[in-house]
N, C-alpha and C positions, 0 to 999 in steps of 0.2 A: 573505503568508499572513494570513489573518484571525480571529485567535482567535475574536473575540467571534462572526462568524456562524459559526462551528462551534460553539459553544458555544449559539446561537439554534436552528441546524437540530439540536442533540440530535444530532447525530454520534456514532459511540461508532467509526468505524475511515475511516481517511484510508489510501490508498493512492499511495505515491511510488515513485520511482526515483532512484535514488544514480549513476545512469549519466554524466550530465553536469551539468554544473553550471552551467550556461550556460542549460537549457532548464528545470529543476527545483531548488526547493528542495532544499536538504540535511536528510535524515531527522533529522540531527544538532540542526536547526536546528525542526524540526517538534517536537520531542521537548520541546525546553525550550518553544514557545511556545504549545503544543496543551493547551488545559484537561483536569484533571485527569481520568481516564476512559477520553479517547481514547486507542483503539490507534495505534498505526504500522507499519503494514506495508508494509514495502521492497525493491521488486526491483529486480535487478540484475541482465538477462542479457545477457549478452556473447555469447552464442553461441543458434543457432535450440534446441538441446539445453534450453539454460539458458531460454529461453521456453517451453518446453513445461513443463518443473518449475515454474516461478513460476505458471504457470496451474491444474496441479493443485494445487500448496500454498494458493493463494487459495482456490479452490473447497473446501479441507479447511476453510480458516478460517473460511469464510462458511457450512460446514453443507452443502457441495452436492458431495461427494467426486465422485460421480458423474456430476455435470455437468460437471465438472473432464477428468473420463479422456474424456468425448467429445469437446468442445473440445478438449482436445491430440491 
């Protein structure tokens, strides 16, 4: 991960997965190294259920609820 250009490109939300840790950074690990500001948002789903939630909750985060309930 690279602080400094998320801190270039004005970033203000990084979105990961805590699913494996082989393919993805640790949110744990994002959290200490993400300049001041940035959010973290972290999905985790285990099940096709649990991907439909993670996709409405982002789309709540992002301001587009309703973009959200179409895509899932």
């Amino acid at each position: 991960m690279d602080a400094d250009l998320l801190a270039e490109l004005k970033s203000d939300l990084v979105i990961t997965q805590d699913l494996c840790e082989v393919c993805a950074v640790f949110s744990g690990d994002l959290i200490t190294a993400c300049p001041i500001g940035i959010e973290i948002f972290s999905m985790n789903p285990r099940a096709m259920e649990d991907v439909i939630t993670s996709v409405i909750s982002l789309a709540r985060r992002l301001g587009v609820p309703e973009r959200g309930e179409v895509v899932a």
